[in-house]
MARTORTI-294583 format. One record per residue (C-alpha): residue in three letters; chain; x, y, z. Coordinates in steps of 0.05 Angstrom, whole numbers, plus 5000, padded with zeros to 4 digits. Example, Ala and Ser with C-alpha at 12.3 -4.5 7.8 and 13.67 -1.06 7.14 Angstrom:
BEGIN
<r><code>ala</code><unit>A</unit><x>5246</x><y>4910</y><z>5156</z></r>
<r><code>ser</code><unit>A</unit><x>5273</x><y>4979</y><z>5143</z></r>
END
This chain:
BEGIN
<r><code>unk</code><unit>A</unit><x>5000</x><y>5000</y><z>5000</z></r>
<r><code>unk</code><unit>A</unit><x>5026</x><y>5073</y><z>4983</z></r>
<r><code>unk</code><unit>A</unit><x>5044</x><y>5121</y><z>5045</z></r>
<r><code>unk</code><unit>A</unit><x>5001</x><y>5181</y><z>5027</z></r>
<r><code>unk</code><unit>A</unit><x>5030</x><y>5254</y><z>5036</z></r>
<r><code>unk</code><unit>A</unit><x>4985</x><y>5301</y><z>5065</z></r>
<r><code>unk</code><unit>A</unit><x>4982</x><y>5373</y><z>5031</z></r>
<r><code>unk</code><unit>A</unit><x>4954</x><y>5443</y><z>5067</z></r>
<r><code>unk</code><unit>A</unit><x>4893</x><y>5419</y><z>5050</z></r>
<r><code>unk</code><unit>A</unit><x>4853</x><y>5386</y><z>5108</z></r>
<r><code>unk</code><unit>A</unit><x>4835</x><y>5324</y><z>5076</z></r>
<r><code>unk</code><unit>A</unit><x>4854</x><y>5246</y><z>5077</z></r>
<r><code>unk</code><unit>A</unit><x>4850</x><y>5191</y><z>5028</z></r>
<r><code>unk</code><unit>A</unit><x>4817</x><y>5131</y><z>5043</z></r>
<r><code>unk</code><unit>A</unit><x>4819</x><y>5092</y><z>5112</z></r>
<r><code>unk</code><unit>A</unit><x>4807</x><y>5027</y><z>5077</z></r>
<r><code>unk</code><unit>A</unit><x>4877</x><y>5051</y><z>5044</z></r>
<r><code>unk</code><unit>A</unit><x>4920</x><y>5037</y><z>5111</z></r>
<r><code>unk</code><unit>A</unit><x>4977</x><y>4987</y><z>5105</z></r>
<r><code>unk</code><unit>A</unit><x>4969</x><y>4919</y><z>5152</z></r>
<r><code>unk</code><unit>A</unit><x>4999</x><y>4960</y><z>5202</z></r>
<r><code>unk</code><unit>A</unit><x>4950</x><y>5018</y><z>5201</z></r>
<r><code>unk</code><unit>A</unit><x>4999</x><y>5070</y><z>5169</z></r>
<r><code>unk</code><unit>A</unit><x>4966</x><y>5112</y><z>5133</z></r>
<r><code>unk</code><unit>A</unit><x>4994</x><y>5180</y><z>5116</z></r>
<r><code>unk</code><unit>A</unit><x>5049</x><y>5236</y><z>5131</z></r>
<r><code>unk</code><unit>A</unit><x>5048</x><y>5297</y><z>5144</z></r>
<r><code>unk</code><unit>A</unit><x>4998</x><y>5357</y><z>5149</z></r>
<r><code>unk</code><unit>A</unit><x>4993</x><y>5394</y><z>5225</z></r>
<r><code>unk</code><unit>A</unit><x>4958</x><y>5377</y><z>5288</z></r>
<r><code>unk</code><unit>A</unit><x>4914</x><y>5438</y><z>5286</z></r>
<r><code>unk</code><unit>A</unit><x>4843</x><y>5420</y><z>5313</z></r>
<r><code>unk</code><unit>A</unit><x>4805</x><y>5424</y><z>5233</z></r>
<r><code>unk</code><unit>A</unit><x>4855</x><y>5369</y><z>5215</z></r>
<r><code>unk</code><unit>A</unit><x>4843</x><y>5327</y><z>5276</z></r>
<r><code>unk</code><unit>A</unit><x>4765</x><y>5331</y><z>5272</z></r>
<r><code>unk</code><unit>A</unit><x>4761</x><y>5316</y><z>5204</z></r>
<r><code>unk</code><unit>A</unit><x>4814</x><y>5256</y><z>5221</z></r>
<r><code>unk</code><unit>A</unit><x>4772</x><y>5229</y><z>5278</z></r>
<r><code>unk</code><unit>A</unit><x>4714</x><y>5236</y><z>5246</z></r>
<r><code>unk</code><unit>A</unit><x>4741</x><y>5181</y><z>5194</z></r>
<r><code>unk</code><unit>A</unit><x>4776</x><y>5141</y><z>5243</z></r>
<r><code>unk</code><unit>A</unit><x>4838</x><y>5170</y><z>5237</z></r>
<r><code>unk</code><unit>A</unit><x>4886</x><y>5184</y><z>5289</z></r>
<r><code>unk</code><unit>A</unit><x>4966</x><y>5221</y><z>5295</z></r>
<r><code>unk</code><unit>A</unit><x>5019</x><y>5172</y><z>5330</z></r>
<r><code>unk</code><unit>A</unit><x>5083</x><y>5187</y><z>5325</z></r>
<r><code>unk</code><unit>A</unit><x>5154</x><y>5190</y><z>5370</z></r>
<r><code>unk</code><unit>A</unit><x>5192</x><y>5259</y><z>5386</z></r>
<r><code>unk</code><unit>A</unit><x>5224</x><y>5269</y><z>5327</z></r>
<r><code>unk</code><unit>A</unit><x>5199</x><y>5237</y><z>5276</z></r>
<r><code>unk</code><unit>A</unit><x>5147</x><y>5265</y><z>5215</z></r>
<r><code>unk</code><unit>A</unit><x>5082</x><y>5260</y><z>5230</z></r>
<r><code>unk</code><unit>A</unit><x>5040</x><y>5197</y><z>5218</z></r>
<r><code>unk</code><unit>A</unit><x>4965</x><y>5192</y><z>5213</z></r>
<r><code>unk</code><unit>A</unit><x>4938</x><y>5122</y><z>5225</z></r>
<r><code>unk</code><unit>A</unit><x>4862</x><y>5074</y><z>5221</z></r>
<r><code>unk</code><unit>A</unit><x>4880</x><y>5012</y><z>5250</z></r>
<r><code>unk</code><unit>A</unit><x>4849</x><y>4945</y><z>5235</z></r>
<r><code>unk</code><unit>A</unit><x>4815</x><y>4907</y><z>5251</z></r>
<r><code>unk</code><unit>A</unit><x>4804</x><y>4962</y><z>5300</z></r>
<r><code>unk</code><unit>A</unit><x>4788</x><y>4950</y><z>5377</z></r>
<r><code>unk</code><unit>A</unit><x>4719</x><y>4976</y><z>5397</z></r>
<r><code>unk</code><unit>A</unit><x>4676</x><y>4983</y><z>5463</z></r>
<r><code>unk</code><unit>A</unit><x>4604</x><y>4982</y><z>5459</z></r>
<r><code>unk</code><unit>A</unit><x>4579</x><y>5020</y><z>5525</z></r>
<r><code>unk</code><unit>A</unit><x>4527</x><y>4957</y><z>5529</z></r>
<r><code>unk</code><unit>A</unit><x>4575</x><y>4904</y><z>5538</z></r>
<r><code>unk</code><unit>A</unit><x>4628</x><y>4940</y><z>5597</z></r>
<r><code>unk</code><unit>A</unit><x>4642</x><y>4895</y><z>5634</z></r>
<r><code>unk</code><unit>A</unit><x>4683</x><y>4899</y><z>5704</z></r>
<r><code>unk</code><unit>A</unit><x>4713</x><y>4841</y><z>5754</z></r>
<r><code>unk</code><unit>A</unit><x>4685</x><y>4827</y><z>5823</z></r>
<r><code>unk</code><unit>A</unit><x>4748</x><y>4865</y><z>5849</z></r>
<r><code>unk</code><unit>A</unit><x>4734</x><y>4933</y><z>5811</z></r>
<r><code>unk</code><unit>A</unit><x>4668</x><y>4926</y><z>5836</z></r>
<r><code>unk</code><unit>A</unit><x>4682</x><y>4927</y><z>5900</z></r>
<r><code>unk</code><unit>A</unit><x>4737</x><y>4980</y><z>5899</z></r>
<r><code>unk</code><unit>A</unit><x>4683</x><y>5030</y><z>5866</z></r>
<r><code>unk</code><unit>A</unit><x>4627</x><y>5004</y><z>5925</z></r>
<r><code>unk</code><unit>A</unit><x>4696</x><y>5023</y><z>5974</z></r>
<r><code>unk</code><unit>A</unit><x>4693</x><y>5092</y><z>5941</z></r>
<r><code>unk</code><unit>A</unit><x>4760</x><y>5100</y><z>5954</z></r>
<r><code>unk</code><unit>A</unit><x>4772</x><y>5151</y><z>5901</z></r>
<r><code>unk</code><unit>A</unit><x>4735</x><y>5222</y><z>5875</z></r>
<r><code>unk</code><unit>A</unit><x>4723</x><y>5227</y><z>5801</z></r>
<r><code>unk</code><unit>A</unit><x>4721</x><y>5284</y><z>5769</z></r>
<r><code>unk</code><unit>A</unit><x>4717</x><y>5305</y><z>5693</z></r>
<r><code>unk</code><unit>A</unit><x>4750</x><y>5357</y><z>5665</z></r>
<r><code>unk</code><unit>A</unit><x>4781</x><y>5396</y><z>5717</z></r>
<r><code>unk</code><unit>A</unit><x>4853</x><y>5371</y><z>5701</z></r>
<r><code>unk</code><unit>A</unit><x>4864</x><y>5352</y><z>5627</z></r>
<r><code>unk</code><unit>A</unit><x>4934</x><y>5383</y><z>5616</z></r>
<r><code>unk</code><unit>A</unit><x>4957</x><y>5346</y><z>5678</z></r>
<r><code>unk</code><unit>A</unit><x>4925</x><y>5279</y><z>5660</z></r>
<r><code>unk</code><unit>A</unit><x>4962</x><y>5278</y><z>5587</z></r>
<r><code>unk</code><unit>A</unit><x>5026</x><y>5297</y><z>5626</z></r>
<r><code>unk</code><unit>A</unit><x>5016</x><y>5242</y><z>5676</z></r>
<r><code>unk</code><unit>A</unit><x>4996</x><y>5187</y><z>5619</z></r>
<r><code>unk</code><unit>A</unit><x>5071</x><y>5204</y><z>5584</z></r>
<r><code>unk</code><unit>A</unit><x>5114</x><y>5208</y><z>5653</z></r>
<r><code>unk</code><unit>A</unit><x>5082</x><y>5142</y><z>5672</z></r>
<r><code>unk</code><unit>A</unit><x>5103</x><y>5109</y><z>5611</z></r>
<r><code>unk</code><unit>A</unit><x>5172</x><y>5140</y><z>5611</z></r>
<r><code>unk</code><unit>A</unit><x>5182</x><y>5120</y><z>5679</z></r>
<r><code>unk</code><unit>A</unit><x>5166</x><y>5042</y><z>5670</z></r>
<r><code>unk</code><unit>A</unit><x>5221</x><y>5054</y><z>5608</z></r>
<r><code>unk</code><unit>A</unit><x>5174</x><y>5062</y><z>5554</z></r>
<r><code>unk</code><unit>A</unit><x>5175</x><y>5105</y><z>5500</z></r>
<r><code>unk</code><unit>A</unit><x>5115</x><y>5161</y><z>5486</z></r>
<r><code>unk</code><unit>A</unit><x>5077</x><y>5192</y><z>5441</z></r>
<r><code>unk</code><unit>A</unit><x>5047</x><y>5246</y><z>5479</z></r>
<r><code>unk</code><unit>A</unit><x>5104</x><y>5297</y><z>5462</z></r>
<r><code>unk</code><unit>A</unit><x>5100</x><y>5373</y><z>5476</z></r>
<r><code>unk</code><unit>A</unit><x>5072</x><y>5383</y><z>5405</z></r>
<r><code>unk</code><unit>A</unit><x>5017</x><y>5333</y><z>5415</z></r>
<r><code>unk</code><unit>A</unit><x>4995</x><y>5360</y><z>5495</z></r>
<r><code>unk</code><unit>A</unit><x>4987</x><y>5425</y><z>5464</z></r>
<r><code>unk</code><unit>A</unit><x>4945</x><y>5410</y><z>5403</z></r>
<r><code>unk</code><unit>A</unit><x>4902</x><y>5370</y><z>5450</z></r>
<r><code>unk</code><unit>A</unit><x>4893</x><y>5426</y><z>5499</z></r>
<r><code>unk</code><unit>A</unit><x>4873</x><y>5471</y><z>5438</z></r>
<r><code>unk</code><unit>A</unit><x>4814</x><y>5412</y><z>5425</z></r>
<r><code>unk</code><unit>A</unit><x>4804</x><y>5412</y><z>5499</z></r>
<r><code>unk</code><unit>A</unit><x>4790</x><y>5486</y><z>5496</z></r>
<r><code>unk</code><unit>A</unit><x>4746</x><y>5484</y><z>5443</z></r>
<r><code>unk</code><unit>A</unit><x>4703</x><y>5426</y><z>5473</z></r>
<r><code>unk</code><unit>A</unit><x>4727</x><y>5361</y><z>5439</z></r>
<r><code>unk</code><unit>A</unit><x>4780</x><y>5335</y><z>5482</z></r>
<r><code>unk</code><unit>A</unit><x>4755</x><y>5304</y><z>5552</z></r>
<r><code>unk</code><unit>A</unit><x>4786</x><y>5279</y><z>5614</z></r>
<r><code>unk</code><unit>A</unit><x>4765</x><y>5233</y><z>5669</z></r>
<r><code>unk</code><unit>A</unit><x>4800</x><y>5247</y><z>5738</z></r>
<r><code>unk</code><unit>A</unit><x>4808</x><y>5197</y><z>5798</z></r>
<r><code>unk</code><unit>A</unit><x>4831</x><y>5222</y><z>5862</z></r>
<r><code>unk</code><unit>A</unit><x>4853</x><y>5210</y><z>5934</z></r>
<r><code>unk</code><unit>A</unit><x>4851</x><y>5268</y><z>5973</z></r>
<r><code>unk</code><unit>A</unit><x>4895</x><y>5334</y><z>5922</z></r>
<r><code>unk</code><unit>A</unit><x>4933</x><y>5272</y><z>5892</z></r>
<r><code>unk</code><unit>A</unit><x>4918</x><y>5249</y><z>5820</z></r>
<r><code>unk</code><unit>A</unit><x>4925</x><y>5178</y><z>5819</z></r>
<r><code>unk</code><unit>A</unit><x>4892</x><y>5155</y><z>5744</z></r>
<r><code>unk</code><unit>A</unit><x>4856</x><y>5177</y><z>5692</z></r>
<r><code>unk</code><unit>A</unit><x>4849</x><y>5181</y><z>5619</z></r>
<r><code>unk</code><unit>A</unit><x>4832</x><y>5222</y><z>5565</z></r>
<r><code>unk</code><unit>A</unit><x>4808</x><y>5225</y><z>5500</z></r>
<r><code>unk</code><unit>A</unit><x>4764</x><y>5260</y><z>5439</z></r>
<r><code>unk</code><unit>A</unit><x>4688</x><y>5259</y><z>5433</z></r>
<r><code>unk</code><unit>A</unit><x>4646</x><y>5266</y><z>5368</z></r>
<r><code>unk</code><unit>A</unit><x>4576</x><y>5266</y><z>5377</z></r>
<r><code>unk</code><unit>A</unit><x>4557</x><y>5195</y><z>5406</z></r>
<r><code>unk</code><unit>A</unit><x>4629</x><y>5167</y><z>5400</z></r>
<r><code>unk</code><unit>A</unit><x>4685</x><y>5177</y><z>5453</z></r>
<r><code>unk</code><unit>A</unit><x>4752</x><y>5164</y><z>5417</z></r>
<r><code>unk</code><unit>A</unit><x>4800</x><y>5135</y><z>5467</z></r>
<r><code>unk</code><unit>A</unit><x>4873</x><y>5162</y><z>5475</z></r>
<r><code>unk</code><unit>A</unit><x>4906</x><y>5147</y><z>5530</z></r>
<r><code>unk</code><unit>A</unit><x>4904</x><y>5127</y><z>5608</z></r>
<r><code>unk</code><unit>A</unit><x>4950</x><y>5127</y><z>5669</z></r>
<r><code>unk</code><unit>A</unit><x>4954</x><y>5095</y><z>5732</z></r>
<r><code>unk</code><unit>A</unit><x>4994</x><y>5110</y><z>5798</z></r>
<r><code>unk</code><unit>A</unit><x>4952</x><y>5071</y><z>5851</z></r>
<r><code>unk</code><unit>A</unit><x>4919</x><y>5003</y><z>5845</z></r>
<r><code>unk</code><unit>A</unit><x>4849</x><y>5014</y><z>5797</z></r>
<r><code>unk</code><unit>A</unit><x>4856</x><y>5078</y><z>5795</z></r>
<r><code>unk</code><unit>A</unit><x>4847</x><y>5076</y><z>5719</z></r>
<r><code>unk</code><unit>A</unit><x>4796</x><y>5026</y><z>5715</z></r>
<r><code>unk</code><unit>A</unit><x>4760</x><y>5069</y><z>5767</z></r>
<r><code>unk</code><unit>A</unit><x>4754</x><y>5128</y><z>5710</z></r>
<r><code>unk</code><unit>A</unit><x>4745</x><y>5078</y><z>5654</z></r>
<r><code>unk</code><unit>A</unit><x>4680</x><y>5061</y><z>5697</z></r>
<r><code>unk</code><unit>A</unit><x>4666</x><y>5124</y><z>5706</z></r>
<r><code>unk</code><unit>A</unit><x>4677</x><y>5153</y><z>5634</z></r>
<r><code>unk</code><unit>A</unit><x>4622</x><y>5089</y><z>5615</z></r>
<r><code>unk</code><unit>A</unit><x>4574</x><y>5109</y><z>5661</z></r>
<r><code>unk</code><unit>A</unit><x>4582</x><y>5181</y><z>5641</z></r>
<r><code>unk</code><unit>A</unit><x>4573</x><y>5169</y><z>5561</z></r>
<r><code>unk</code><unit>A</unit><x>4519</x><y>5118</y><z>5577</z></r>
<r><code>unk</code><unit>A</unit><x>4472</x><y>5173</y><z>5607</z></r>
<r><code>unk</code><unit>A</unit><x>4492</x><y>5222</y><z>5557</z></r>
<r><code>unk</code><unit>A</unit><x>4467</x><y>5172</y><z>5491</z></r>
<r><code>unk</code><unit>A</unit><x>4538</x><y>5159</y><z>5472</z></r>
<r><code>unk</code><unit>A</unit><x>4543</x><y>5080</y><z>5438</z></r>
<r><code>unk</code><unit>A</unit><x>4619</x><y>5063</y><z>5441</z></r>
<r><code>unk</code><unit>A</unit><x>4685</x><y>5079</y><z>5455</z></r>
<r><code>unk</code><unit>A</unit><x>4738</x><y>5075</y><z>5404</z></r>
<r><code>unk</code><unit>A</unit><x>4801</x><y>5031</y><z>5434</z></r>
<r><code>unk</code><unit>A</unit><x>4842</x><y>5042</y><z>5377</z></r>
<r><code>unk</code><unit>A</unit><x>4904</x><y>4989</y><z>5388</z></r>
<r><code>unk</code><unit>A</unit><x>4879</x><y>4920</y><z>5414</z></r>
<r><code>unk</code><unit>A</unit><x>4895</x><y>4895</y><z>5496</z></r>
<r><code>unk</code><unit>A</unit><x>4885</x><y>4845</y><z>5539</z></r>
<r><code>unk</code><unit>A</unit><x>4872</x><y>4900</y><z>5584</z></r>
<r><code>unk</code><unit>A</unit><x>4815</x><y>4922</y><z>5542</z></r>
<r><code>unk</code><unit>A</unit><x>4790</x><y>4854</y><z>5520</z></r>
<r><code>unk</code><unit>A</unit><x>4777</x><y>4840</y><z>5591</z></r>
<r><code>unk</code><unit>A</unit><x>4716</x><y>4902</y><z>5593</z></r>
<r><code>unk</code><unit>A</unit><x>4685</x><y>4865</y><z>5541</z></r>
<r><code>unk</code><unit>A</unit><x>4716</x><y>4913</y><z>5481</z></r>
<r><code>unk</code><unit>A</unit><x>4721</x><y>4871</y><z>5415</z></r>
<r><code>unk</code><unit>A</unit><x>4753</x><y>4878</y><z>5352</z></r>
<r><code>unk</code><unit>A</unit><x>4706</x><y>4892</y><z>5287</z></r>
<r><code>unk</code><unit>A</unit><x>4727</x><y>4903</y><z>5212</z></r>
<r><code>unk</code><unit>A</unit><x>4758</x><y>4966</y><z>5203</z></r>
<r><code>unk</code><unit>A</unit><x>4694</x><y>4977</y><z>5154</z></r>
<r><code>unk</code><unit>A</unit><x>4645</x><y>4956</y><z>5204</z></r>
<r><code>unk</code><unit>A</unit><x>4678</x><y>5016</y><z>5245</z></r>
<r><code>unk</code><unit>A</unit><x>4681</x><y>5065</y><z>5184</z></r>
<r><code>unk</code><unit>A</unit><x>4590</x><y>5038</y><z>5189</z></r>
<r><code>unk</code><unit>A</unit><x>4594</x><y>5051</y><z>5263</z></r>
<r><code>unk</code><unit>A</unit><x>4625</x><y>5127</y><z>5251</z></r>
<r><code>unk</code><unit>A</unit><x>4576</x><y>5138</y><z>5203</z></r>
<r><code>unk</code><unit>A</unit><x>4521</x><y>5114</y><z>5241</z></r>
<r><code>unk</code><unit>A</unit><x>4538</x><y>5144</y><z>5310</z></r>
<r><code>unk</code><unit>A</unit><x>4569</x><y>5222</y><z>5276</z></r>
<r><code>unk</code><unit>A</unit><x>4514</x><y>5264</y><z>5252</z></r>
<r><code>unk</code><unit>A</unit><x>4546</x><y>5327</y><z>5273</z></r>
<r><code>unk</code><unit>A</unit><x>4618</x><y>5346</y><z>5291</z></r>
<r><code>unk</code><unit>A</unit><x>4596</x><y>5406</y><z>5341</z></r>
<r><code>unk</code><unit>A</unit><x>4630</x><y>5398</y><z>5401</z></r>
<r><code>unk</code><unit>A</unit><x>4592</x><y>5390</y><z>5475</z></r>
<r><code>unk</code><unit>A</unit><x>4632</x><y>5437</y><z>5509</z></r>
<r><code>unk</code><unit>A</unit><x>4659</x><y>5426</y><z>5575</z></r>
<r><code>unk</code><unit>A</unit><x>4638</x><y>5364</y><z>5620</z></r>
<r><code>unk</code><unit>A</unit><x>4656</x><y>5400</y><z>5686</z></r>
<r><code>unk</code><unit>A</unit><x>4591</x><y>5406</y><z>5727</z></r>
<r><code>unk</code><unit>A</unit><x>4613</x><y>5432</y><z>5801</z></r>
<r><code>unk</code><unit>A</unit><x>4592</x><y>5363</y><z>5824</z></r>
<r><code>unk</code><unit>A</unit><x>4647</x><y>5308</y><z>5845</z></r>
<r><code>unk</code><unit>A</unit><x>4633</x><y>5235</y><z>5838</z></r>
<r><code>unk</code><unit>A</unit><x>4655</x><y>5189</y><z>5891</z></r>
<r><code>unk</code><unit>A</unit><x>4673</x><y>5118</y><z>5872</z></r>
END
């Protein structure tokens, strides 16, 4: 399959076009027109410090449907513990930061470079970008982020620094999009971690049916901050 070069234009060729890897395209910017109009086809930027920029629609591609989360005996009895305060957007910058330091400091690499935490802020600004927050006491101890378009949450990234903590938002983001008419969150790369929710891997056109089922409009909701903390 070709590697497609992206021009000023905001526009991408095919998804059904990706290598076996998902590789896509190069090039282009990470200003938020682009990455709408990339989500919104099931497109997403991953790349390393350094390198060009790579646009990516993996496949098959790893989906949760809100009606089949699923969580272990033990997570359910952590959340009945409520040992930790959930919040939603009240911290986004710090949860992208935290999601790359916990990754470098296990020794792995990350994607979540300077260039990406700002474009993301901009998309958090404007109402796209989300967060989920878990607490204990002023500490952030997990959460995750990611991009919502009308009844789809697109999944980037989560951290943990105490036991659960993550599966703690991942509950919490569910239950959140579940009230609000939302139908699945996109996983992007497949995980055991993820597999064990009950998140399954479809046909990447299956997904490209599911985008164009569940994306009418592209306008964003705004900011999911209500005053009102969640205890779990």
């Amino acid at each position: 399959m070709p590697l497609f070069k992206l021009s000023a234009e905001i526009a991408f060729p095919s998804p059904l076009l990706a290598d076996e890897d998902g590789l896509l395209a190069v090039g282009g910017d990470l200003q938020p027109a682009r990455l709408i109009a990339a989500y919104r086809s099931g497109i997403f930027p991953w790349f390393s410090q350094g390198d060009p920029l790579l646009w990516w629609f993996t496949h098959p591609r790893l989906v949760l449907f809100l009606n089949t989360f699923m969580i272990s005996r033990r997570l359910a009895r952590d959340i009945r513990k409520q040992r930790f305060t959930v919040t939603f957007d009240r911290a986004f910058a710090l949860v992208m930061t935290s999601c790359a330091q916990v990754r470098v400091e296990k020794g792995e690499g990350t994607w979540i470079s300077q260039e990406m935490r700002e474009a993301y802020c901009r998309l958090h600004e404007l109402g796209y970008a989300h967060s989920v927050e878990c607490w204990q006491g002023e500490t952030l101890v997990g959460g995750l982020y990611g991009v919502a378009l009308d009844r789809i949450f697109f999944g980037e990234s989560m951290f943990t620094r105490v036991s659960n903590a993550s599966k703690v938002a991942l509950a919490a983001l569910v239950e959140r999009l579940k009230a609000a008419g939302y139908q699945l969150i996109d996983c992007q790369m497949t995980t055991r971690h993820l597999l064990s929710f009950g998140a399954q891997e479809i046909s990447g056109t299956e997904f490209l049916d599911q985008l164009n089922s569940f994306i009418q409009t592209t306008v964003p909701d705004g900011k999911w901050s209500d005053g009102c903390d969640d205890v779990f």
